[in-house]
N, C-alpha and C positions, 0 to 999 in steps of 0.2 A: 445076594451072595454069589461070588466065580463061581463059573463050572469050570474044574483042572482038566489039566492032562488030557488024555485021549477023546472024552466027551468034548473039550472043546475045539479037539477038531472035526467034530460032527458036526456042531453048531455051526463052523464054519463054512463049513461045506455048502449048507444049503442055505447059507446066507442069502444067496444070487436070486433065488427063488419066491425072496419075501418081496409083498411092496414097502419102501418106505411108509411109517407111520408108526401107530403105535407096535404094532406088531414088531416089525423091525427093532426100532427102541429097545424094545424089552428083550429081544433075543440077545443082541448086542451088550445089555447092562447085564445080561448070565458071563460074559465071558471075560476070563481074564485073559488079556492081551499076550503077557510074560510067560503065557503057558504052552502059545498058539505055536505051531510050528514054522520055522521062516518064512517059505513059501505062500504058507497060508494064511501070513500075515497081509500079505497084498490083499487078499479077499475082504481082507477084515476093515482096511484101509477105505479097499471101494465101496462097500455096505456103508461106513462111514459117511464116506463122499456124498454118496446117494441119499444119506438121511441126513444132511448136514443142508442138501439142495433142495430134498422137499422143504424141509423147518424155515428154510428161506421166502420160498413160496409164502407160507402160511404167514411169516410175517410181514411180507408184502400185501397179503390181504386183509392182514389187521390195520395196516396201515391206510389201505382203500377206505374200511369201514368206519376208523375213528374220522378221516377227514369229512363221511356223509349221514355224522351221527348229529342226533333230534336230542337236545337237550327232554331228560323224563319220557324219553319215549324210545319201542323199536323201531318206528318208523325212519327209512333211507333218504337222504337227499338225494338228487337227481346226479347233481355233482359235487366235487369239494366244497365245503364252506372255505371264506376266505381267512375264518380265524384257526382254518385246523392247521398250520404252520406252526402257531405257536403253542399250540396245545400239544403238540408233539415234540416242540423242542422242553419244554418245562417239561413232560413225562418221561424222557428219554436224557434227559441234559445234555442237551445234543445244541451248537450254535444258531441261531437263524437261518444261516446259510445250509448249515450241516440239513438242517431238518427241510429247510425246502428241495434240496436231492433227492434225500429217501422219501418226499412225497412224489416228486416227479418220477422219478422210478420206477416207486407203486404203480402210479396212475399207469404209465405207459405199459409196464408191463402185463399189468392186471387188465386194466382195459381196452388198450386199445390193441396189443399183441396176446391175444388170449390162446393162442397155438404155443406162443413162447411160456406162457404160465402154465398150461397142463405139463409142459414139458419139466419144469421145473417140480412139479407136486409130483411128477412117477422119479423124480431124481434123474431125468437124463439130462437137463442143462443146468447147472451152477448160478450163481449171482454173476460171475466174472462174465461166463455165455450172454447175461441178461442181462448187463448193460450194454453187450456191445450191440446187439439187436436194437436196443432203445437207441441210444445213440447216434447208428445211422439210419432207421426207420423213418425218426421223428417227423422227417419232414417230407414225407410219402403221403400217400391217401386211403382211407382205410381200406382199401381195394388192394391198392398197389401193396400194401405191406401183408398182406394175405398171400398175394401172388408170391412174393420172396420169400414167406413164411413157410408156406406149401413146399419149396424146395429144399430148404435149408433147415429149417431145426429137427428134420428125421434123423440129418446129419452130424447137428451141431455137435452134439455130443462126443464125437470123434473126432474135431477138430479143437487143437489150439485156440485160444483167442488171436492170434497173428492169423491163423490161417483163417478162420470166422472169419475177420474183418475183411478179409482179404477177396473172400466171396463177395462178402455182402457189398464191399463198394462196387463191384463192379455189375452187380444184378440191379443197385441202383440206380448205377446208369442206363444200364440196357433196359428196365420195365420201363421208360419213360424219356428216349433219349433228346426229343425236345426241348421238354423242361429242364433236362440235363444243360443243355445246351445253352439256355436259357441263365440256368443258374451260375455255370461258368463263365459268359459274357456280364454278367452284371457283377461278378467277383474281379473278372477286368477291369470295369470301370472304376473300381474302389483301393486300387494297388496303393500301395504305402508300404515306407520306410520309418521305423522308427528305432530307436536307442533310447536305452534307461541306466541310469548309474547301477551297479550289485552293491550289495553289503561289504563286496570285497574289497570296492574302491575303481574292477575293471567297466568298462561298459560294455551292455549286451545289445547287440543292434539285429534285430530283423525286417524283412520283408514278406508281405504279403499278398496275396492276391496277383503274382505273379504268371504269365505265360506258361504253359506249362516247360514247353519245346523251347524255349529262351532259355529258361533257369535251368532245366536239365542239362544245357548245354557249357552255361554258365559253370553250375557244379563240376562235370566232366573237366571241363578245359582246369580248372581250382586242384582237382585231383590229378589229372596226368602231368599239368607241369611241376607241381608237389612232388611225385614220384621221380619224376627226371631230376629234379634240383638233389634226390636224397640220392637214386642210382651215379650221380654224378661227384659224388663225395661228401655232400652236407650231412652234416652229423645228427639232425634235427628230428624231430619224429614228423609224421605227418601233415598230423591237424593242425599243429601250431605254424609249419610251411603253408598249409592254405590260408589259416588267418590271416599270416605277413601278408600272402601275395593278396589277397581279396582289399587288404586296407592300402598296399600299394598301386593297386589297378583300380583303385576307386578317390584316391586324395589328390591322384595324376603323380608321383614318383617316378612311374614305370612307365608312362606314357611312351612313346614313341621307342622301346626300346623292342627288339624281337625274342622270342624267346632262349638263345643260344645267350644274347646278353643278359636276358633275366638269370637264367643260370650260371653265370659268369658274376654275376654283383652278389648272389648270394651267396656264392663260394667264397667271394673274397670277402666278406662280411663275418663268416665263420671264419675265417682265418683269420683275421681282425680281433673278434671277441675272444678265441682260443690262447692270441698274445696279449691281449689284457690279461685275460684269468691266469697265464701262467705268469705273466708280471707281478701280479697280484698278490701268488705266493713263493714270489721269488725273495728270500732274505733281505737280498740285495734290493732290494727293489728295481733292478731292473732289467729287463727282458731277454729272456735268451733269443741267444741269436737263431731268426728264422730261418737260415738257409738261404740257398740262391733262389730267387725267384718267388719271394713274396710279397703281396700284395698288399697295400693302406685300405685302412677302412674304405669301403666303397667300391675299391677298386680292383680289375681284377690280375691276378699274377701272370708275368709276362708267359705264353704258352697254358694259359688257364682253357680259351677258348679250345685251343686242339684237343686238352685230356677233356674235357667234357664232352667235344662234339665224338671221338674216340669212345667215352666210355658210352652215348646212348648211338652209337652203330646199330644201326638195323630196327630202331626205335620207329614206332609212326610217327613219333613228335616230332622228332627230326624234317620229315616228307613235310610234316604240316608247317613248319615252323617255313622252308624254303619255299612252298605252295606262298604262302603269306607274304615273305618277301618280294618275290617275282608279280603279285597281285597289288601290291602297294608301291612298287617301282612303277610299273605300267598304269598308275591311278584306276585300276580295278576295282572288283566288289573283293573285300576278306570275307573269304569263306568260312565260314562257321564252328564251332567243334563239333566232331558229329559225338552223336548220342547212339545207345542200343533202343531200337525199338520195336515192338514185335504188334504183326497185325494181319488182319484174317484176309484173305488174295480176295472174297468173296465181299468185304468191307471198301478197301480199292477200287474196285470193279461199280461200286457204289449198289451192288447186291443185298446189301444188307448195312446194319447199324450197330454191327458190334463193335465193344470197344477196343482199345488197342492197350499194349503196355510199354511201360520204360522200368523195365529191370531196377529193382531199387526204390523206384517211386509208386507205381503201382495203376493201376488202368488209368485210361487216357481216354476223351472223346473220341469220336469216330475222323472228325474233322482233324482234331489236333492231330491225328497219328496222320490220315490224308498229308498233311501238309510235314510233317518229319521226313516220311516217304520220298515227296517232291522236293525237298530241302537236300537231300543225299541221294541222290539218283547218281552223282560222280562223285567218288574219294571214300564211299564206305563199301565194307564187304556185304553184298547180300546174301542171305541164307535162304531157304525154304525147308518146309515141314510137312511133310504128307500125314494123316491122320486116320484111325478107323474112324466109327462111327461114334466110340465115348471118347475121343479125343485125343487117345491117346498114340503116339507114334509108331509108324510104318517105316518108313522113309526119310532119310533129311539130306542135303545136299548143299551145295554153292551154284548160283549162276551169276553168268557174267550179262545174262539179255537186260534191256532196259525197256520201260515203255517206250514206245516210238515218238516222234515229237521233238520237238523243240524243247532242249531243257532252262528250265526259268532261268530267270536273275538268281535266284540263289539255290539252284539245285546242285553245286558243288559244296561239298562238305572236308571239314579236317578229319578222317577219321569215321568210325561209327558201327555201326552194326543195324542191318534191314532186314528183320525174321519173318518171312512171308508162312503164314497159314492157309491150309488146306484139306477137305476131308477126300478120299479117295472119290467116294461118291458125285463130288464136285467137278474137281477136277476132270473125272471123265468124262461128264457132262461138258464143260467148258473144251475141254480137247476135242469133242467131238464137231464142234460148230467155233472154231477160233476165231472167225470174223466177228461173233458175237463179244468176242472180248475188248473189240477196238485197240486202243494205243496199246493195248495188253497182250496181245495175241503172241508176239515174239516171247516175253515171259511165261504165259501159259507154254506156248508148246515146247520150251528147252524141261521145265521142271517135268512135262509130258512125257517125255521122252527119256528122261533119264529116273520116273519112276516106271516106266514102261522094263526099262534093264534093272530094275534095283538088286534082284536075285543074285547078277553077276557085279556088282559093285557090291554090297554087303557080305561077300564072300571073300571080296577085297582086303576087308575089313578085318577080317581074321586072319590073314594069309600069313601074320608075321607072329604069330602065337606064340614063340617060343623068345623075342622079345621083351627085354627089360620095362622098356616105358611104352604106352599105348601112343601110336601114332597120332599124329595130328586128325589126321581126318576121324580116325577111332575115336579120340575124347572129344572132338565136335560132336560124334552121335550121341554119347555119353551124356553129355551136357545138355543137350537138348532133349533127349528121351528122360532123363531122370531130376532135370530144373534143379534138383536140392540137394541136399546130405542125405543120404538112403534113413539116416537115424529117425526115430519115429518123433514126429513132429518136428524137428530141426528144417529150418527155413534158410540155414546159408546158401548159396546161390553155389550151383555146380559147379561154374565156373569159375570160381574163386577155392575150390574144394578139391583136394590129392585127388587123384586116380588112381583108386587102391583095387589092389590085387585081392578078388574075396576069399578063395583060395591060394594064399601067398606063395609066390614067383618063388621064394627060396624053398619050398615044399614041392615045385613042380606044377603050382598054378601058371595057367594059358594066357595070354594076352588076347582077348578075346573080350566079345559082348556080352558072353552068359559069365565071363569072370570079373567085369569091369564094374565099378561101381564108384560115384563122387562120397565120397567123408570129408568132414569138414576136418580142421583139428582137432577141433572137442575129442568126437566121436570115433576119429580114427586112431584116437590114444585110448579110447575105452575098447578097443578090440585088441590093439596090439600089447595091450598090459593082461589080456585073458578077462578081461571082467566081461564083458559079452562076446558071445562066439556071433559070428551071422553064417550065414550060405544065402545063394542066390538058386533059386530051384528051379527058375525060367528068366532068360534077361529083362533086367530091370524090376523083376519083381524079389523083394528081400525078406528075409524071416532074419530078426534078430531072438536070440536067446540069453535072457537076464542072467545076471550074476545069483538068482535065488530060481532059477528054472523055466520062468514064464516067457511065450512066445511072441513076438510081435511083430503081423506084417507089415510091410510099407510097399506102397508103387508112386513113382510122381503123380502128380497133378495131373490133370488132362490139360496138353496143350490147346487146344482148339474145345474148350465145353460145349457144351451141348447150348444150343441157342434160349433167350429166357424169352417169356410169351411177354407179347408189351403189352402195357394196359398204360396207355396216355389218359392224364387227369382232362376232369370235365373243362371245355372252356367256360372263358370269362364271361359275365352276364351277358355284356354285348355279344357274342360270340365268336370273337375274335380272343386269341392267346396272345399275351402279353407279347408284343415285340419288342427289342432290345438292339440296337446298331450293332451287325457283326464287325468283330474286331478282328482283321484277314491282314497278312502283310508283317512284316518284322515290329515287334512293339515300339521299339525305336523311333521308326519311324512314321508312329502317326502322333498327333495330337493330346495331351494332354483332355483329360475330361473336363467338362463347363462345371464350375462351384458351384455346388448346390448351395438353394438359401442356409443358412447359417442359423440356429435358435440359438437362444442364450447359451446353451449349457454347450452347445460348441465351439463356443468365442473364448472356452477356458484356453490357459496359457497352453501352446504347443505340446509337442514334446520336442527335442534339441536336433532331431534327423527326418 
């Protein structure tokens, strides 16, 4: 029977206070929902939550037990039998396949991540949490996956599964970045392209086991010249301009054309199908008249080239596109697209083995970022990030120092972004002995020197407070102190995010750091329609308040996290670690891998890419 009205918001109350179980249960089945007060319906929700994540548990260790049950007996197998598959799917009517996941599952989670199953029985991680743990664990050692456990599922609970994963890949790498290392050169060796017809009739083509710093670059250049072909008058939406251009730049179409021409054939191309389609519903069947100055399929309108190089004015494409010219007149190298990548000055320095990232993609080897680094030394903007001691931001800046040296064959880049990382702590250290930093030493001491004055540049910062839009250099601090949309758990990336006024500019809000904060869309329409209020109580730190009263803080991410302890797996019997040929130098241009022998079941027909 419900407890009503007023009782049950007692009950609710001290929901927080039970464990998951029966207890729980039973409080929960006293209460009628429809009686509960708004607010305290969230309570009601989370209690839910939390006994919805034990019950998961428990049915994960039912699952453990039927796979190591003794026909007529209680006695345990040691491990699963190999018929408990199918005695699970007949019990459950669950597929072959269905039923060999949720034994895998079980297993991983029950035994061999037993921090991520308590976690689950007190209700602090979900099933959604417990697979993503299993997932990237699996292929750790039972060490290693203790070591990652230890830091992360005290946490998990508070984290997304986006941002979960987001951890987790990157402590993967770093508890063991050898085998890291290891496992990404042998995913090289294995690169493939394939394509499958859809049910729809289109074909879907991917690639695999791709470079990292190739394909991110790949992607970038898909996307910026997409954007320019749309800012340049194509009517088209995006994705389906990268499709075109990707199948153009790959069948040879586009071959030898530069990109001011690529943008020029697909202007005149839309203009092309836009006088089919109005022919099409033209009575008369035939075409009005286009004007002076239109173009035939293919081709583009006379003075097409001026309004487009006109409309992307002050474009990096533009720089890059004439960069590329002037390199391919001269039988040069073509410089690259650059990419954003961000990476620890202490990892460069070859100090350590932290990973790096690609905004988007998500952590990078230590090597791969090395070599991005050395890839864009000329044509990207470098950044820097000073750090406390949990990583998160002090200081950010631009420099223009380079390491010293000779810059490679391909350390000119189109474009790019180079986020150099740093904790104060460091830094000082390295400022204090710059010779220790070798070709570094001119980078060390400019970012030295200018967090040595940061007091009088971050004051800078604010100078213009009274300011419509936050200055350039302002939403660079922004962006980089707070990585995301301040909304809690929202992952859009800052810099793709308004820079909103927390207390609004038309109120007499400051242009300012303690006012400034990234919102994505989403979430900058859930403030400015009144459904949640926020304030910023210290910069960068956010308190949102729900549309039914509850509070929620947020802070970024730590730029620079706290270092993970490595535990490298045991070597091989011989005691040597698997070696694997590094693959160094543009993909390009190395070699094709040697055919491995071939078994039957490999000699099946292709696939068509």
């Amino acid at each position: 029977m419900y407890v009503r009205s007023m009782s049950s918001a007692s009950f609710v109350a001290g929901l927080a206070d039970l464990p998951p179980g029966p207890e729980l249960a039973a409080a929960l089945g006293r209460i009628d929902p429809s009686q509960v007060v708004g607010d305290q319906r969230v309570g009601l929700l989370r209690a839910e939550a939390r006994l919805r994540a034990h019950q998961e548990a428990r049915y994960l260790s039912a699952l453990v037990e039927v796979s190591r049950a003794v026909p007529g007996s209680t006695r345990r197998l040691a491990q699963g039998a190999e018929w408990a598959p199918g005695e699970v799917a007949a019990a459950l009517t669950l597929t072959a396949l269905a039923a060999d996941r949720e034994l895998h599952l079980a297993e991983m989670t029950v035994v061999q991540l037993p921090l991520v199953h308590a976690a689950m029985w007190a209700g602090a991680v979900d099933r959604a949490r417990a697979f993503v743990f299993a997932d990237l664990l699996e292929d750790l050692t039972r060490a290693q996956r203790a070591v990652v456990c230890a830091k992360v599922v005290p946490i998990a609970g508070a984290l997304t599964t986006g941002q979960l994963r987001a951890r987790l890949e990157r402590l993967v790498k770093e508890v063991d970045p050898a085998w890291a290392e290891r496992r990404y050169q042998r995913a090289l060796r294995e690169r493939r392209v394939v394509g499958y017809l859809a049910a729809d009739g289109t074909v879907t083509m991917t690639a695999s086991g791709l470079p990292t710093g190739e394909a991110a670059a790949a992607g970038q250049r898909l996307d910026s010249l997409a954007r320019r072909i749309q800012r340049a008058g194509h009517p088209g939406r995006i994705d389906p301009l990268k499709a075109d251009l990707l199948l153009g730049l790959t069948d040879g179409s586009l071959h030898h054309l530069h990109d001011s021409e690529i943008i020029d054939l697909f202007l005149g191309r839309a203009r092309a199908d836009a006088l089919e389609d109005a022919a099409t519903l033209d009575d008369t069947g035939a075409p009005p008249d286009a004007g002076p100055g239109a173009g035939t399929a293919g081709e583009p309108a006379p003075g097409a080239a001026g309004r487009a190089d006109r409309a992307d004015q002050a474009d990096p494409g533009d720089q890059a596109d004439l960069v590329g010219r002037a390199e391919r007149a001269g039988g040069g190298h073509t410089a690259r697209t650059g990419v954003e990548v961000r990476v620890g000055l202490a990892t460069l320095l070859g100090l350590d083995e932290r990973c790096g990232e690609i905004p988007g993609l998500g952590p990078v080897l230590p090597d791969v970022a090395r070599g991005l680094v050395a890839d864009q030394r000329r044509g990207a903007q470098w950044r820097f990030a000073v750090t406390d001691a949990e990583g998160h931001l002090i200081f950010a800046g631009l420099t223009r120092r380079r390491p010293s040296g000779a810059v490679p064959r391909r350390g000119t880049s189109r474009g790019g972004v180079v986020e150099l990382h740093v904790s104060a702590q460091v830094l000082g250290q390295l400022a204090a002995a710059p010779a220790a930093a070798g070709a570094w030493a001119p980078v060390v001491t400019d970012i030295a020197a200018q967090y040595a004055g940061r007091h009088r540049i971050l004051a800078r910062l604010d100078a213009s407070a009274g300011a419509r839009f936050a200055s350039a250099a302002l939403a660079r601090h922004i962006e980089v102190r707070d990585r995301t949309c301040s909304f809690p758990g929202c992952r859009r990336s800052s810099y793709a995010a308004d820079k909103d006024h927390t207390n609004a500019h038309a109120g007499g809000g400051l242009t300012t750091r303690c006012n400034i904060g990234p919102l994505c869309k989403r979430h900058h329409r859930y403030k400015s329609l009144g459904w949640w209020r926020l304030t910023q109580p210290s910069p960068g730190e956010f308190c949102w308040t729900s549309p039914l009263g509850l509070h929620y803080r947020t802070r970024g991410d730590p730029i620079n996290p706290p270092s993970t302890p490595l535990c490298p797996r045991p070597q091989s019997p011989n005691g040597v670690p698997e070696q694997l040929p590094r693959q160094r130098g543009p993909m390009l241009g190395r070699p094709p891998p040697a055919p491995a022998t071939l078994s039957r079941s490999d000699t099946d027909e292709p696939p068509p890419f």
